[in-house]
Each structure stands twice: as structure tokens, then as C-alpha cells.
C-alpha positions as CSV (number, residue, x, y, z in Angstrom):
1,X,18.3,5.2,11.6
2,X,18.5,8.1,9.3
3,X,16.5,8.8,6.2
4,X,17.6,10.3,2.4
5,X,15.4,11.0,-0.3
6,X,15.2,8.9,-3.5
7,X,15.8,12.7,-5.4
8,X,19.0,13.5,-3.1
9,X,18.4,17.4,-2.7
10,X,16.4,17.0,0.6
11,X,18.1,16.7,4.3
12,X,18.2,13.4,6.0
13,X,15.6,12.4,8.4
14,X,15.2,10.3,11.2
15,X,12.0,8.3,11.5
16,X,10.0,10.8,13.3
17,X,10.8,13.2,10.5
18,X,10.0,11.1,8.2
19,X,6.6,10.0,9.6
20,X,5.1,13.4,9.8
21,X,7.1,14.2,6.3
22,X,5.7,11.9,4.4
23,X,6.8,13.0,0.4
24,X,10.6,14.9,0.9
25,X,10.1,18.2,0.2
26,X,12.7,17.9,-3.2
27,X,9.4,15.9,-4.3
28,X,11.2,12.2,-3.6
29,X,10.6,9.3,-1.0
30,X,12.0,8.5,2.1
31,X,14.3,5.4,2.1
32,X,16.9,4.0,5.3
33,X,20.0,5.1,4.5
34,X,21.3,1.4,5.4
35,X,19.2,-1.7,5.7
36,X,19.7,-3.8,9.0
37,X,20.2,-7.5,8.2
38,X,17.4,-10.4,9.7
39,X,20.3,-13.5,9.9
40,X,19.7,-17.0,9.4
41,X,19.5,-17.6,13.3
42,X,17.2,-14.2,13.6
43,X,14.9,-16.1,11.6
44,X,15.1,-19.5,12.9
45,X,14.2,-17.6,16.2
46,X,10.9,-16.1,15.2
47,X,9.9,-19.2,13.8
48,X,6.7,-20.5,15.6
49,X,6.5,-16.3,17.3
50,X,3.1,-14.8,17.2
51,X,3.0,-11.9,14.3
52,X,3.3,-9.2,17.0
53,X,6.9,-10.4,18.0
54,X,7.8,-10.7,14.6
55,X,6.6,-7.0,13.8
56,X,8.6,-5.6,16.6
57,X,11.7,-7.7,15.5
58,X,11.8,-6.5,11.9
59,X,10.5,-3.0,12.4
60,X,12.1,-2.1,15.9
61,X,16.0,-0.8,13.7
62,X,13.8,1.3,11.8
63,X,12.2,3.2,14.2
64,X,14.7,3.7,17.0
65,X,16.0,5.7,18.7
66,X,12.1,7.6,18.0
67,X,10.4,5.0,19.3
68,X,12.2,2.3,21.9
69,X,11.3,-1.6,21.9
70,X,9.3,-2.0,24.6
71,X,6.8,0.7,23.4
72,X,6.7,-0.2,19.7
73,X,5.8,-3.8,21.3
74,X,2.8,-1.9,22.9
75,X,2.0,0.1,20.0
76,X,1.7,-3.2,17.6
77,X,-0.2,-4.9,20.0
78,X,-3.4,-2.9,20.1
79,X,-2.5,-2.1,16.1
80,X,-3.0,-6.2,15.7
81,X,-5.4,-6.6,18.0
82,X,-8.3,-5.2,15.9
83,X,-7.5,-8.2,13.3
84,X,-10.3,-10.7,13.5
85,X,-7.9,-13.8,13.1
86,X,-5.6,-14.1,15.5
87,X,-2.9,-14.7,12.9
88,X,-3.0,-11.3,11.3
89,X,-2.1,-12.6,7.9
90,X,-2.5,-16.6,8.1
91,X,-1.2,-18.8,5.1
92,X,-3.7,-20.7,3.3
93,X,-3.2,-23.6,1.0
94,X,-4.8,-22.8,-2.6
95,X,-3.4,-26.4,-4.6
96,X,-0.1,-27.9,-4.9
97,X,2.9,-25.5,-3.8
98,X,0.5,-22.5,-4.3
99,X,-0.3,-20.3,-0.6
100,X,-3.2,-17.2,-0.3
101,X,-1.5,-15.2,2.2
102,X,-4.7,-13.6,3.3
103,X,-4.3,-9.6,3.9
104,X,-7.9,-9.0,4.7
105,X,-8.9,-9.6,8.5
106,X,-8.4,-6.3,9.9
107,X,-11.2,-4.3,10.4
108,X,-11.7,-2.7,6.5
109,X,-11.3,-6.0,4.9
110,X,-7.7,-5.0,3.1
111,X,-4.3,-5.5,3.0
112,X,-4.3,-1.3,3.9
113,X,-5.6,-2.2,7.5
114,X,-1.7,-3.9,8.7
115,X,-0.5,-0.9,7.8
116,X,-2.8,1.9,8.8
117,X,-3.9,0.2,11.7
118,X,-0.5,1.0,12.9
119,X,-0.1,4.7,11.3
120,X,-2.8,5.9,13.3
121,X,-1.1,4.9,16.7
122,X,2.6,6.0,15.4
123,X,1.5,9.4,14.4
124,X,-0.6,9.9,18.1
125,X,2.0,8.9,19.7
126,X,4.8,11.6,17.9
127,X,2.1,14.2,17.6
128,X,1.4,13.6,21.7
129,X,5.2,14.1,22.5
130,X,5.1,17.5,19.6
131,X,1.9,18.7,21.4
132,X,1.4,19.5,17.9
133,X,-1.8,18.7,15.2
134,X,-1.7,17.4,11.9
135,X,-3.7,17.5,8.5
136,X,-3.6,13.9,6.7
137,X,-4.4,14.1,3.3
138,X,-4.3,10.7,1.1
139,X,-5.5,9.9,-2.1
140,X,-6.9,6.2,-2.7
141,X,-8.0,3.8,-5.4
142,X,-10.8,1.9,-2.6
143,X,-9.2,0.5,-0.3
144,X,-6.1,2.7,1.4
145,X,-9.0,5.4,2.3
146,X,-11.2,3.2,4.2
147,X,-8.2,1.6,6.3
148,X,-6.6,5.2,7.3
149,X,-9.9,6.6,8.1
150,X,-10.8,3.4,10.2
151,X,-6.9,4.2,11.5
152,X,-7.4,7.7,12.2
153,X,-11.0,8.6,13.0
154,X,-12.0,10.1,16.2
155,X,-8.0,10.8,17.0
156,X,-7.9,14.6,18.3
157,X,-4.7,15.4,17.1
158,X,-5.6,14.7,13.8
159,X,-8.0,15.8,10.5
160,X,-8.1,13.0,7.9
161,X,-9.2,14.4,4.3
162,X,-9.2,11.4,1.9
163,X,-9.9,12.1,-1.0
164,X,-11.6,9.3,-4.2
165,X,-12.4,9.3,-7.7
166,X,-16.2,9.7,-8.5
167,X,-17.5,6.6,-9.3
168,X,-14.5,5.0,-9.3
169,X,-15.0,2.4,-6.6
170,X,-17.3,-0.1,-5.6
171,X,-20.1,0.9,-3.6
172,X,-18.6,-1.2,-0.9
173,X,-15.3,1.0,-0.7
174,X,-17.1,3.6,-1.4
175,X,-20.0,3.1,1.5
176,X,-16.7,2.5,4.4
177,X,-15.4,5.8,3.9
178,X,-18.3,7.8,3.6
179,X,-20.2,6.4,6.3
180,X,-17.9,7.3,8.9
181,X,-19.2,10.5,10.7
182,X,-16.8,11.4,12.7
183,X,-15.5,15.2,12.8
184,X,-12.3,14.9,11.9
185,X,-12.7,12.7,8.9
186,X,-13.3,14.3,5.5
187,X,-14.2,12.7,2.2
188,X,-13.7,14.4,-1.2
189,X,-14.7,12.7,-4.4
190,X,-12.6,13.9,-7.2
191,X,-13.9,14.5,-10.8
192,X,-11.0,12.2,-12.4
193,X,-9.0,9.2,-12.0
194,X,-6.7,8.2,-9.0
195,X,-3.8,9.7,-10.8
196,X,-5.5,12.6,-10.6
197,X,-6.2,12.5,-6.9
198,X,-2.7,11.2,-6.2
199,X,-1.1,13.8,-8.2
200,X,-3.0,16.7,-6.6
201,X,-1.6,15.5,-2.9
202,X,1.7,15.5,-4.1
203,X,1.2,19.2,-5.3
204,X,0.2,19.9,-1.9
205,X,3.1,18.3,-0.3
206,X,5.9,20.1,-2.7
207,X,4.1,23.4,-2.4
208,X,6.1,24.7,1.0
209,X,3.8,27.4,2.4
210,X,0.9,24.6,1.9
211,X,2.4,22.2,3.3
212,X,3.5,24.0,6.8
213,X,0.4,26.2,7.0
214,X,-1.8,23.1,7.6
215,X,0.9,20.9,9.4
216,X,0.6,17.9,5.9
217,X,1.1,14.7,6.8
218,X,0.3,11.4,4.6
219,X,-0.8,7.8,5.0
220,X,-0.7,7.3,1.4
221,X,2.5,4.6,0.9
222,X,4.6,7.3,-0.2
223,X,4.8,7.6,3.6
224,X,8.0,4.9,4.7
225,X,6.0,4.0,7.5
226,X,3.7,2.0,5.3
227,X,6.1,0.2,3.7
228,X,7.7,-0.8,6.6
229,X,4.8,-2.3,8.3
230,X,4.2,-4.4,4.8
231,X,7.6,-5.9,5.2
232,X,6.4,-7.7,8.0
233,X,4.0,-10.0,6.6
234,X,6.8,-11.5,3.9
235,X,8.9,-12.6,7.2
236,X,5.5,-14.4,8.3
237,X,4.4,-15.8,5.2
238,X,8.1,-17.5,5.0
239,X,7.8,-18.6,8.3
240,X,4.7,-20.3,7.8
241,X,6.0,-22.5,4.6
242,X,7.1,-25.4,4.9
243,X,10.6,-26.2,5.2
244,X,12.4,-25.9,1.9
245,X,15.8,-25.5,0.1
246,X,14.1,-23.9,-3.0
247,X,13.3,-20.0,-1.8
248,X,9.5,-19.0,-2.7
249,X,8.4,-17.0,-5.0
250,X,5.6,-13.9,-4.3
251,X,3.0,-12.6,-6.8
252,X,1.5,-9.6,-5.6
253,X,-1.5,-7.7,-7.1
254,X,0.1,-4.4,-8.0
255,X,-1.1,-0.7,-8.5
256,X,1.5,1.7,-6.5
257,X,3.6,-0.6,-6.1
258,X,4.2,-0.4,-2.0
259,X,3.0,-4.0,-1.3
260,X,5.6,-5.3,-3.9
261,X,8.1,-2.9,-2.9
262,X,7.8,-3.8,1.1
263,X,8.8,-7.3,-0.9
264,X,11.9,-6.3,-2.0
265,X,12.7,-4.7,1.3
266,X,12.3,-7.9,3.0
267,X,14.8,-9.4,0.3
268,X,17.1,-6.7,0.9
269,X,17.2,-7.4,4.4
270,X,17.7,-11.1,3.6
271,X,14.6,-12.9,3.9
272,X,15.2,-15.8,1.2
273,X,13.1,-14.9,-1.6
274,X,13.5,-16.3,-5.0
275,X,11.7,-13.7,-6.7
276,X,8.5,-10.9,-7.1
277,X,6.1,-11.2,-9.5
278,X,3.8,-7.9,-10.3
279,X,0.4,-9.2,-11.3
280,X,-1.6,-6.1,-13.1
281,X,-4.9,-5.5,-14.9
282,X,-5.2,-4.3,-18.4
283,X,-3.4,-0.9,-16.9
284,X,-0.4,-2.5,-17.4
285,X,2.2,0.1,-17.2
286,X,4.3,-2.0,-14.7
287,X,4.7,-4.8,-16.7
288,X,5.3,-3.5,-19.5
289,X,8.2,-1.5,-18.2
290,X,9.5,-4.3,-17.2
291,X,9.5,-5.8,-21.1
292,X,10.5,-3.1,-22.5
293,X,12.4,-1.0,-20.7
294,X,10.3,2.0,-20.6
295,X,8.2,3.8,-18.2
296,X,5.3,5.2,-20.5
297,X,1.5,6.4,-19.0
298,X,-1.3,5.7,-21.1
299,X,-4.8,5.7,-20.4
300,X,-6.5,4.1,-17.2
301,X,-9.2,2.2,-17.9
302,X,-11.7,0.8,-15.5
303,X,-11.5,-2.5,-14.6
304,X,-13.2,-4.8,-12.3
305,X,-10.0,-4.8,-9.5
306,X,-10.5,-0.7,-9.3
307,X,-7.6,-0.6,-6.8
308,X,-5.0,-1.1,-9.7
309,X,-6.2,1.5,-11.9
310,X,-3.4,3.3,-11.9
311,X,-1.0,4.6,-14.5
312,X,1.4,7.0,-11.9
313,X,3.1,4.2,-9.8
314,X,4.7,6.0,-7.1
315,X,6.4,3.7,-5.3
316,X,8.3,2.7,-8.2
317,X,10.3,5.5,-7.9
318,X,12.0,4.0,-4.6
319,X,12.7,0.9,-7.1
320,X,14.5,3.1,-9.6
321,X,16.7,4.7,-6.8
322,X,17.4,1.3,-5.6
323,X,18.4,-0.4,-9.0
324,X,20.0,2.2,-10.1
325,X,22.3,2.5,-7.2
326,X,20.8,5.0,-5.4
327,X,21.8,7.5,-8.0
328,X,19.5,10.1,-6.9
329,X,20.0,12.8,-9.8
330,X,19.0,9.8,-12.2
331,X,16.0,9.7,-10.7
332,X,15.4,13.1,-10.4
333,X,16.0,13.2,-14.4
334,X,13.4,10.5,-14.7
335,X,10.9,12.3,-13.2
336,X,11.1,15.3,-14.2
337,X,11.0,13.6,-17.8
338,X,8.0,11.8,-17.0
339,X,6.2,15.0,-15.9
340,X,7.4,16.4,-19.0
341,X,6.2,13.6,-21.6
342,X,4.5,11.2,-19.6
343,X,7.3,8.8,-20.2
344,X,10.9,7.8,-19.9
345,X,13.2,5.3,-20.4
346,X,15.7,3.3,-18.3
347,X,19.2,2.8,-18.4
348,X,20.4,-0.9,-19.4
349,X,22.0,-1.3,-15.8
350,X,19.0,-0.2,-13.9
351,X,16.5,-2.2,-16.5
352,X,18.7,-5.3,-15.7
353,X,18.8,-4.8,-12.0
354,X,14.7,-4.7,-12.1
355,X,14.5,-8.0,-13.9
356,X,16.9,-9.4,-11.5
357,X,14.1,-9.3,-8.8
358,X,11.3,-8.3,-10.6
359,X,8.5,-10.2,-12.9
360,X,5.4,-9.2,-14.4
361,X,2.1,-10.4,-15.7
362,X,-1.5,-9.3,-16.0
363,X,-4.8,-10.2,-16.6
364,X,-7.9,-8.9,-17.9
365,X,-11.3,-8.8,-16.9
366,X,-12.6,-12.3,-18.7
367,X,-9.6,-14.0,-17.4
368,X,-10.2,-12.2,-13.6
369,X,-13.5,-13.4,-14.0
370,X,-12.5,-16.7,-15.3
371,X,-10.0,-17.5,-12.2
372,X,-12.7,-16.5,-9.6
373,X,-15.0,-19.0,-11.3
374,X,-12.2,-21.7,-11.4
375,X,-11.2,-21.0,-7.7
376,X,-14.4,-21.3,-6.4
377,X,-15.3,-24.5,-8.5
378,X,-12.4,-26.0,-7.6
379,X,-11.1,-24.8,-4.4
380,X,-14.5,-23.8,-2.9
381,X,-12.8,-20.3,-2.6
382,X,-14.1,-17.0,-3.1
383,X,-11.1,-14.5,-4.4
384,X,-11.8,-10.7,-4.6
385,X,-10.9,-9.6,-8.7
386,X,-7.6,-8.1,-7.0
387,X,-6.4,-11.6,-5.4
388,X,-7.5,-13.4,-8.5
389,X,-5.2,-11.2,-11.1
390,X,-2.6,-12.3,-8.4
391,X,-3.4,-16.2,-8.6
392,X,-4.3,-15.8,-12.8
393,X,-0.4,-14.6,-13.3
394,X,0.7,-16.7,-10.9
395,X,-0.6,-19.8,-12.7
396,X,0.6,-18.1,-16.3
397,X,4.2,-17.4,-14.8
398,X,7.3,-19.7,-15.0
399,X,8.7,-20.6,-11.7
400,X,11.7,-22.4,-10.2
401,X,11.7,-26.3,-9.9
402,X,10.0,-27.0,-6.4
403,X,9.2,-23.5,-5.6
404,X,6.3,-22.6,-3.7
405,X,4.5,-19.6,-4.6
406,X,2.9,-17.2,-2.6
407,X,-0.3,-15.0,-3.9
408,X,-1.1,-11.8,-2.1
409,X,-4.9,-12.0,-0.8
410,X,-5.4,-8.2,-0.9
411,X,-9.1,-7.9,-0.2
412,X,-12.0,-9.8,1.4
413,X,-14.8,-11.2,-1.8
414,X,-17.5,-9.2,-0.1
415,X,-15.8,-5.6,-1.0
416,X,-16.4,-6.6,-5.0
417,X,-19.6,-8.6,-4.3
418,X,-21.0,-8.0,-8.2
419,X,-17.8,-8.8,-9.5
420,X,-17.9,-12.3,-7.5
421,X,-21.5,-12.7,-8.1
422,X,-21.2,-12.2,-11.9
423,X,-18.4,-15.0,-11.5
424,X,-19.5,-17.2,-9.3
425,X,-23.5,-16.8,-8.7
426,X,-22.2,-16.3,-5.1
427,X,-23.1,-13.2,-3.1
428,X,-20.4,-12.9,-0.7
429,X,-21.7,-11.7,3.1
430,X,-20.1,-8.7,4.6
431,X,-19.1,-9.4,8.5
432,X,-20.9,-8.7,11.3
433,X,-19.6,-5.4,12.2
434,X,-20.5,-4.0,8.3
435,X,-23.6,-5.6,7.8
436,X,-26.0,-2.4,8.1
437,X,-23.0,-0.8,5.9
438,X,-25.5,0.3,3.2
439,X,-28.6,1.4,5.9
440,X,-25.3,4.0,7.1
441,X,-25.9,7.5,6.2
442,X,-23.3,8.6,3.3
443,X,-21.6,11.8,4.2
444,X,-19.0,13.6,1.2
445,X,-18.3,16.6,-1.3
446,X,-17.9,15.9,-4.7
447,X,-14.7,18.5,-6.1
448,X,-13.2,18.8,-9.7
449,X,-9.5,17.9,-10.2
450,X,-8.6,21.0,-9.5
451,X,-5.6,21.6,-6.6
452,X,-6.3,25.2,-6.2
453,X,-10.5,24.6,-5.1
454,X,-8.8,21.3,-3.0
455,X,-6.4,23.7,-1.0
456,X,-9.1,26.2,-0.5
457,X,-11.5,23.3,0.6
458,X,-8.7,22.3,3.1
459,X,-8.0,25.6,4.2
460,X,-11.6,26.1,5.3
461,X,-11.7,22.8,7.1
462,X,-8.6,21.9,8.7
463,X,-8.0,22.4,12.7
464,X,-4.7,23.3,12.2
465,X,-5.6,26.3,10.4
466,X,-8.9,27.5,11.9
467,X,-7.2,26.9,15.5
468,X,-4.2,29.0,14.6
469,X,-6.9,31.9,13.8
């Protein structure tokens, strides 16, 4: 399998390129150049399969010839292994037709951990075979930097720098990075948004000399390697419904736009899926792209489901190459418009291929608040605010006749416990293994938003570069 870049001026990769690449170096996103096909008897096999043989099944065409079956089956194994239900991501029941597919068992309580479980074990096992080192760096909203430092930590061949924006998070996110104490993990809060922190790694990626002096590599879901362990858990969640002629539809709590896009991928390889809803906050830039036709940043506001603060969807940008017919000089124009004016606007074909898939909704913070009160009166379940913009929109979205409708359980309740207990009354215990989370000493720097004191900060701290001394 070979890789192209959504902005079409960067060679093509194959996967162990594009693992250690992470952004091209045009400034785009890896995608397959071709997407293998899961038949109608490929999936009537994997019916009833445990989520480890289904992994290895949809990611195996993807990774090869890098990384051969049998030890991709040993990789995933101890990846899923750390989940604390032996389902990975079991299917719950939440009313008529409606499913929770819950994303929060692994070890950081977050949809992150399926993924970054795995990252950590994919980039050992290239970086072993390279005898090389390599400098993650990763910007998060809460939860992504809690799952790759759980993935990464204490890994030789690797310095982890995630970096966080101040106060941004709940003290719960917050409290599972910063307690980690390992050598080679490093946390940075940011004096700005997550658009800010995301938009300083990307300058780090596209600046060349940067990027190869300290050996960059990312676990942020610009990295393909996310996104392809997300497409997994659409192939189980359809497995796991019942038996039915109508395909179902999934609504999917949305910031950059990787767990919906790992959707689409699914449905491009021909999982039956009727269609994907975006569920957003009030920083709705996603869906109102979608009603409007135009991609335009505005302000991001705190909300009480931090993780979808976001106004710079990157991930989108693989959605745009994808509707537009992988026109890659489109999207290059796009983007280079949107760093312009902080906006741009789509073509009629490519607007029209988006709502072909695609729907939208949001949900602010009374009605967030509103559903987690409702869910737990009614259901006796506790949703995290993410999980319940996802089951607000789904219940405020047409769907198909007979279609059963799958919500995206991001997050466990106990990583927004005020939020729930503001809600509900309900204070939601944190498991065993993080219930002295906030006895753990709290160990980070606190940096403006300012790339150049960020590179000199990672300069001073990376292996790769005080080895090479």
C-alpha cells in the first residue's frame, strides 16, 4: 500500500513512511492511494470474531508489506489487552433503535486509547528495525494527550512532548497527563486555545530543518495511523446490531474530525452505513459548513465538552480531498485561503458530495446538560458532556424509517465529573487504577503560543538532539 498527500506536491509513502511522517511535508495528510474492499462474505465471516481478529482483518491491507499478518495480530493483541472490557468497544442499548458504542475502557478512559494504545507498539516496532529515535510532539484538546502519553511512556526509543491549553481542560484530563513522571514524557501548557497548540505542531512539521534535526513524529490524527485503527470499531459496532435491511446511521461527537472521518473510511471500504452525523458544541464550524457551504473560523468558546473546542478541523481536510475527487491543487487553494482569511468556500460538487454522507447538528451547554439529566433519569446512565452532544443531535436529527442509530461514547462520566454532577447530583467514581489521581504529583511548564520559545524548549529536551551532541 502506498501513500499520497491530500495537497499532491509530496512523494508517495508506504506505511512505514507514513507512520514516522505524520503531516506530508507539502503541509497535507496522508491517505491510501486505493481503498481495499471488506465484501459481504468478509463480513459475514467476522461476525461473532473477537475485536482483535477483526482489527487485524481490516487493518492488515493497510499496513503490509511493513508490517506482515502474523505480527500485526501480535501487536493488536497486547494493544487490546490493556482494555478493561474484554470487548474493546461493546454495544450498549440506550432506548428503542438507539446503541452507545462505548469508546472509553482502555486505560485513559477515551476513545484516544484504541488508537494510541496501538501507536505506541507500531512506532517501537519500526523505530526498533530503524535503530533510530524519535521526538513525538502532539497537540490535544484533553483527551488525545493522556492516551499517547499512557501509549508512549517509558518507551526508549521515544520522547513524547504533548502539549495543552492552560486551563483549558478538566482537572481530570489535565491530572492524567501531568502526573505521569516518566523521563521521556513532557507536558507544555500553552497560553491559548487548541488551535493554537495544533497550529504550532504543524509549523514544526512543515519547517524541514526542524523537523529532521529532532527526528518529528506525531500521534495527533493527522497521523493515518490513527485513523485507521478508528475504522475498526465501525466494523464492530455493525457487527454487533442486530440483523437488519435498513443500514445504521452513526452520530459522532466531533472536534477534528478523525473519529467521523475513520467513519467514512469504513463506508468507503463498504461497511453498510446509511449515513454520519457530526454532533458539535456551540463551536460549530462543522456544521455549519455543512449548511452553508463555507468553511469560516470564528471564535472558540469554552464549553463544557472541552475536547470539541476547536475551530481548525484538521481532519477535514482529508474530506475535502475526498469529495472533491482527490483534486489535490483544490485543496491546496483551500488552505492556503483559509490561512489567508480564515475562511473559504466550497465548490457546489464538493459541497454536494459532503451532504451525501455527511450530517450535522449541535448542542449547547443547557441542552448537554439537559440530555445528561434525561439519560440518567431515564436510562440510569451517566454520559460524559461529549457522548451527550452526540445522543442530544442524535435525538434532534431525522433518520431513515427503521434505522438504528449508533452514538459514539467518547469518554468515561468520571473525566467531566462537575459537569455530571451539576447535571445529575451524581459524582461519578474514577476506577481503581486512577483513584489517587489527584494525591499524584503534577509535573509541567507553562509556555506562550509562541513556536519559536516551543522549538527552543524542544531543542533543549529532546534525546534526539542532545544524543546527537
Amino acid at each position: 500500500m502506498r501513500y499520497l498527500s491530500t495537497r499532491g506536491e509530496a512523494s508517495s509513502l508506504d506505511f512505514e513512511g507514513v507512520l514516522l511522517a505524520g503531516l506530508a511535508p507539502d503541509g497535507g495528510l496522508y491517505l491510501p492511494e486505493t481503498w481495499p474492499q471488506l465484501s459481504p462474505e468478509t463480513l459475514a465471516s467476522l461476525r461473532g470474531r473477537p475485536y482483535a481478529d477483526v482489527a487485524v482483518e481490516v487493518m492488515a491491507p493497510f499496513v503490509a508489506p511493513t508490517i506482515d499478518r502474523a505480527r500485526l495480530a501480535e501487536l493488536v493483541q497486547a494493544s487490546y489487552a490493556t482494555f478493561a472490557d474484554p470487548a474493546v468497544a461493546p454495544l450498549r442499548p440506550l432506548g428503542a433503535d438507539t446503541w452507545l458504542l462505548e469508546l472509553f475502557h482502555g486505560p485513559t478512559l477515551a476513545f484516544k486509547d484504541v488508537a494510541l494504545q496501538l501507536l505506541g507498539r507500531l512506532f517501537d516496532e519500526v523505530l526498533a528495525r530503524r535503530g533510530a529515535r524519535l521526538t513525538v510532539v502532539g497537540a490535544t484538546s484533553g483527551d488525545t494527550g493522556s492516551a499517547a502519553i499512557e501509549g508512549c511512556r517509558g518507551r526508549d526509543a521515544l520522547d513524547i512532548f504533548i502539549l495543552h491549553p492552560h486551563g483549558r481542560t478538566s482537572d481530570v484530563q489535565r491530572r492524567q497527563m501531568t502526573t505521569v513522571q516518566d523521563p521521556n514524557v513532557f507536558n507544555i501548557a500553552i497560553e491559548g486555545t487548541f488551535d493554537d497548540c495544533q497550529d504550532m505542531v504543524k509549523v514544526l512539521f512543515r519547517d524541514a530543518a526542524t523537523r529532521d534535526a529532532l527526528h518529528l513524529g506525531a500521534v495527533n490524527s493527522i497521523n493515518w495511523a490513527r485513523v485507521l485503527a478508528q475504522i475498526v470499531y465501525y466494523v464492530t459496532a455493525w457487527l454487533s446490531l442486530p440483523a437488519s435491511d435498513v443500514a445504521p446511521t452513526f452520530v459522532v461527537p466531533t472536534g477534528n474530525f478523525g473519529d467521523v472521518f475513520a467513519g467514512w473510511c469504513a463506508r468507503q471500504m463498504g461497511l453498510p452505513i446509511a449515513s454520519l452525523v457530526i454532533a458539535t458544541n456551540t463551536n460549530d464550524i462543522l456544521s455549519r459548513t455543512l449548511s452553508t457551504g463555507r468553511y469560516s473560523m470564528e471564535g472558540v468558546s469554552p464549553t463544557l465538552s472541552p475536547s470539541m473546542d476547536i475551530q481548525i478541523s484538521s481532519n477535514f481536510e482529508r474530506a475535502l480531498f475526498e469529495a472533491s475527487r482527490r483534486d489535490a491543487a483544490r485543496v491546496r487553494g483551500w488552505m492556503e485561503e483559509l490561512g489567508r482569511t480564515g475562511s473559504f468556500t466550497l465548490d457546489d460538487g464538493s459541497w454536494a458530495a459532503l451532504r451525501d454522507v455527511f450530517k450535522a447538528g449541535r448542542a449547547d451547554d443547557a441542552q448537554t446538560l439537559a440530555t445528561i439529566a434525561q439519560t440518567w433519569t431515564s436510562q440510569g446512565v451517566l454520559l460524559d458532556p461529549h457522548t451527550a452532544v452526540g445522543v442530544y443531535v442524535a435525538e434532534h436529527t431525522q433518520h431513515a424509517p427503521g434505522s438504528q442509530v449508533v452514538v459514539l461514547s467518547t469518554a468515561h462520566a468520571a473525566k467531566f465529573p462537575d459537569a455530571v454532577r451539576q447535571a445529575t447530583g451524581q459524582h461519578p467514581p474514577l476506577p481503581a487504577h486512577l483513584a489517587d489521581l489527584f494525591e499524584r504529583e503534577e509535573r509541567y511548564v507553562v509556555l506562550p503560543a509562541d513556536v519559536g520559545v516551543l522549538r527552543e524548549y524542544l531543542f533543549k529536551h529532546a534525546r534526539a538532539i542532545t544524543e546527537a551532541r
